[in-house]
C-alpha positions in Angstrom: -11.9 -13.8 -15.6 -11.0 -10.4 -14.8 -12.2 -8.3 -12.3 -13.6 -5.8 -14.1 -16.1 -8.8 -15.8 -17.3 -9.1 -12.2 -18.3 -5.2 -11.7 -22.0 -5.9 -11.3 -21.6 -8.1 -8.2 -18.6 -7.1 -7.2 -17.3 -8.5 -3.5 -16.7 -5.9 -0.4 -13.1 -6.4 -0.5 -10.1 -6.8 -2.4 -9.4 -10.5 -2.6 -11.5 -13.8 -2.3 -9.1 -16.4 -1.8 -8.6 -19.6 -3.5 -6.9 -22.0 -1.7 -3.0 -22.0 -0.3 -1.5 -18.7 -2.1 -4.1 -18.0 -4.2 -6.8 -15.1 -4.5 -9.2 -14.0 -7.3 -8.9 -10.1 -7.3 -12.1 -8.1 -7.4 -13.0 -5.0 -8.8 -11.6 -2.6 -5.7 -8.2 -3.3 -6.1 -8.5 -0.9 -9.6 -6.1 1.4 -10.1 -6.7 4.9 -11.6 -4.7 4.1 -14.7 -7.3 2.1 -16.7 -6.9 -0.9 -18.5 -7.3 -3.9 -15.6 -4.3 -2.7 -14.0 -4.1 -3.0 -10.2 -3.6 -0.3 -7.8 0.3 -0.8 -5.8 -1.8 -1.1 -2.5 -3.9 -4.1 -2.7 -1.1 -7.0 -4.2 1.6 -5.1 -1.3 -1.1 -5.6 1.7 -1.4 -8.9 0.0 2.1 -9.9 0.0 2.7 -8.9 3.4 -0.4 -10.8 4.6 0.9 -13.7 3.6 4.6 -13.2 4.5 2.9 -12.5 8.1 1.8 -15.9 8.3 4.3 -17.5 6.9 5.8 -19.8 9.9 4.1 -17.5 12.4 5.9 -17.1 15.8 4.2 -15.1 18.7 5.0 -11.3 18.7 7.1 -11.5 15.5 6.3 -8.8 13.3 7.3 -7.5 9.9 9.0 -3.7 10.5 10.7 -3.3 6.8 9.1 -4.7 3.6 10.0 -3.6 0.1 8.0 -4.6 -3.0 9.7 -4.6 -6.4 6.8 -4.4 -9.0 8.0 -6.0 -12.2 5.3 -5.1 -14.3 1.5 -3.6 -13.8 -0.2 -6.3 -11.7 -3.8 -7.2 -13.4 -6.5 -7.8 -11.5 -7.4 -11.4 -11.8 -6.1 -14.7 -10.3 -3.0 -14.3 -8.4 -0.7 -16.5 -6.7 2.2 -15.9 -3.8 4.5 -17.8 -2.5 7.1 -17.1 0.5 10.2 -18.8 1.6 12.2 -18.2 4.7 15.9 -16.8 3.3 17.5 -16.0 6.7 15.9 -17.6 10.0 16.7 -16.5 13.7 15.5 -16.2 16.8 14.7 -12.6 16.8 15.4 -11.4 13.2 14.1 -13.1 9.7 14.8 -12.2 6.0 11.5 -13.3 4.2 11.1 -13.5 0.4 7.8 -13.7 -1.9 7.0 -14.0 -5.2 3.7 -13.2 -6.4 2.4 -14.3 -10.3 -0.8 -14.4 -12.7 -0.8 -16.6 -15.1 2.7 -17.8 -14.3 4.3 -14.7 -15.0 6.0 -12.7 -12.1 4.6 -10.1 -11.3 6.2 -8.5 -8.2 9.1 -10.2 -5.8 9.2 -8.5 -2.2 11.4 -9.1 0.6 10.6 -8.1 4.8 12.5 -8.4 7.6 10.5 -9.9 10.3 11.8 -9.3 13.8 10.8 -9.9 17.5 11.1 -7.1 19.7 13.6 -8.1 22.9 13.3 -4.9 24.9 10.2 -2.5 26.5 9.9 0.6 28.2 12.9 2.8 26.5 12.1 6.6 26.7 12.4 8.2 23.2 11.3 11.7 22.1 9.1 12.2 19.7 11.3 13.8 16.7 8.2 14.1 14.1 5.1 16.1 15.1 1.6 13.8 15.1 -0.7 14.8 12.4 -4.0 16.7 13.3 -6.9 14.2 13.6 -8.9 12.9 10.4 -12.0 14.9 11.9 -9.9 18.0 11.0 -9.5 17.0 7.3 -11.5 17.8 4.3 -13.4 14.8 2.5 -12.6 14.4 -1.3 -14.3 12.3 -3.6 -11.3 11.0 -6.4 -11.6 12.8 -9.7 -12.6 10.6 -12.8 -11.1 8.1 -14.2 -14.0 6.0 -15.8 -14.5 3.4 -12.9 -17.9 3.0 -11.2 -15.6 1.3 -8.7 -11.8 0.7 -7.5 -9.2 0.7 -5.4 -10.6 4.8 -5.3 -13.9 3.9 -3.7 -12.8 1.1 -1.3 -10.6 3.6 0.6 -12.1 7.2 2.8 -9.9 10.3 2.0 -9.4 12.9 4.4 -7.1 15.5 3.2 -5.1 18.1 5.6 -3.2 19.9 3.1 -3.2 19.2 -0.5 -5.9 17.5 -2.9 -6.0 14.9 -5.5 -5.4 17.2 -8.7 -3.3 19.6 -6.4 0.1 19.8 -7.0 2.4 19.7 -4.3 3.0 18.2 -1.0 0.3 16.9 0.4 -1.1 15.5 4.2 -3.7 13.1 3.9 -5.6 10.3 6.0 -6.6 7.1 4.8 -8.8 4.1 5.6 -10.0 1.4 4.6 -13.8 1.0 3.8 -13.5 -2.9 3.0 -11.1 -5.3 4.4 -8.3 -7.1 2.6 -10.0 -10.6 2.2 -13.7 -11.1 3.7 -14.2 -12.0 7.2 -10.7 -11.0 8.6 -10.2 -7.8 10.2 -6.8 -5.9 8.4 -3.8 -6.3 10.4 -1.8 -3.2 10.9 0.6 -3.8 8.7 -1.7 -4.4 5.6 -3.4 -1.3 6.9 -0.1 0.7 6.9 0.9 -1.2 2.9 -2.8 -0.9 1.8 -2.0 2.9 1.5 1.4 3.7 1.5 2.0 3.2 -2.4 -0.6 6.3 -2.6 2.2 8.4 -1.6 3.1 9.4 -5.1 -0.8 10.0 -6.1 -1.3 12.9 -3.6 1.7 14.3 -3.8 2.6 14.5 -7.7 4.2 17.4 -9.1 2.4 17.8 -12.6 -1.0 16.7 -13.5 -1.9 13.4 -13.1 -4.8 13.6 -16.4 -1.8 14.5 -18.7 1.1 12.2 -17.4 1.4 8.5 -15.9 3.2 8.0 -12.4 4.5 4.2 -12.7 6.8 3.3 -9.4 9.0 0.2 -9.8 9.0 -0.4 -5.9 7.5 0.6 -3.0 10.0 0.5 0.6 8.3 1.0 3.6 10.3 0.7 7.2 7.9 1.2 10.8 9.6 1.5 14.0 6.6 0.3 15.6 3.0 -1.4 14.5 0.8 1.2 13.7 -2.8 1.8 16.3 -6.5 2.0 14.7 -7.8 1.9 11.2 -6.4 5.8 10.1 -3.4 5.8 8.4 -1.8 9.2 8.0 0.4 10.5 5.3 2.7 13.5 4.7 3.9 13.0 1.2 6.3 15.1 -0.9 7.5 14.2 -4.8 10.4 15.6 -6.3 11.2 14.7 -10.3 14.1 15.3 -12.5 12.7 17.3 -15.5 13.9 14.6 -16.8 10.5 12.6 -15.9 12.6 10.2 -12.9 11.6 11.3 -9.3 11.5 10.3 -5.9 8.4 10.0 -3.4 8.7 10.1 -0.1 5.9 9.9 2.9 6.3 9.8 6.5 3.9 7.7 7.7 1.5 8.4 10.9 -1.3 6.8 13.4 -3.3 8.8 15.6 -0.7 8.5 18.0 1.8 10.0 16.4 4.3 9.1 13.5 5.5 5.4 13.0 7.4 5.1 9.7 8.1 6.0 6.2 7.5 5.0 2.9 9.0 5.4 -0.4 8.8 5.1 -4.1 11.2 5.6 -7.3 9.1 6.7 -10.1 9.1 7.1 -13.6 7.2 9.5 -15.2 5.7 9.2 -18.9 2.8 10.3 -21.1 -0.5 8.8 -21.0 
């Protein structure tokens, strides 16, 4: 059953799970590019919810994750599993395979570490975002869903808008949680949005051409703080339809990251 057969009573959140590794997808992780084809978000926050619990160890968190998206992930019964490739101490390469129907569907890798050290005075290099209560609300234009990935997230745009194009600076939050009755840890928070980079900041228009990124990168230097997660996201493509997002990524505190995205670009 796909999700879309359940959009008349369709769950507050993206995933009921199904026992070890496995999650039924509902309706909000819909992407905007029709068919049942998932939004990037959803199946990353996913992965790196379970690679976070995945032989657990106190203060151990994941600060680098890249997902490698090997074809458009549908929105039905999913699976993941993830192995330990390099243990330590302080630092651990973790690797996960997700499927549907036995066919991969995206592989990912993190690297897990445990801070050693506290208290080292940095400057702040990147200026902090102005507050979501300064940006502009935007509804998503249509794409033919009552509901998705679209409506389960709260846009507040700074500079830029959805059919825009350009750079853009946008805040982002999550209106449902990832699976019901567990409050999102930071990083699905931070991997919930980040594959949105390439949506807000496309260069040409998003009705007339298809934005497909093979991978999504994403490396914090710290956990982000609250449930905003701010972006400033810039796309530049070859005319020969191959480009190159990039987003640095932001809490109300200030910035804590970056993502990125190599896309290839195509007619609908």
């Amino acid at each position: 059953m796909t999700a879309q057969d359940n959009l008349a009573s369709a769950d507050p959140w993206f995933f009921t799970p199904d026992g070890p590794g496995r999650y039924q997808s509902t309706v909000f992780t819909l992407g905007p590019w029709g068919g049942n084809s998932q939004h990037g978000g959803p199946p990353s926050a996913l992965m790196g919810r379970e690679m976070q619990h995945h032989e657990p160890r106190e203060a151990a968190e994941i600060f680098r994750f890249t997902a490698e998206i090997l074809r458009p992930v549908p929105a039905t019964s999913l699976e993941v599993r993830v192995r330990t490739v390099r243990g330590g101490r302080s630092i651990e390469l973790l690797e996960g395979v997700m499927t549907a129907d036995d066919v991969e569907v995206m592989r990912a890798s993190a690297w897990r570490m445990t801070p050693q050290i506290d208290g080292v005075d940095v400057p702040v290099q990147v200026p902090a975002l102005p507050p979501p209560s300064e940006g502009t609300y935007e509804n998503f234009f249509d794409i033919g869903l009552e509901r998705g990935y679209h409506t389960a997230m709260e846009w507040r745009f700074i500079e830029g808008a959805f059919l825009k194009a350009g750079p853009a600076r946008v805040w982002l939050r999550q209106q449902i949680p990832l699976v019901p009755d567990e409050e999102p840890s930071p990083l699905q928070r931070v991997l919930c949005v980040a594959d949105s980079g390439n949506g807000v900041s496309a260069v040409a228009d998003a009705r007339e051409l298809t934005f497909v990124n093979t991978d999504l990168t994403v490396h914090l230097r710290r956990q982000p703080r609250g449930e905003w997660i701010g972006m400033e996201a810039e796309t530049a493509m070859d005319p020969n339809g191959v480009g190159l997002a990039e987003s640095v990524l932001h809490d109300q505190d200030g910035p804590i990251g970056r993502g990125a995205q190599i896309l290839f670009v195509g007619p609908r």
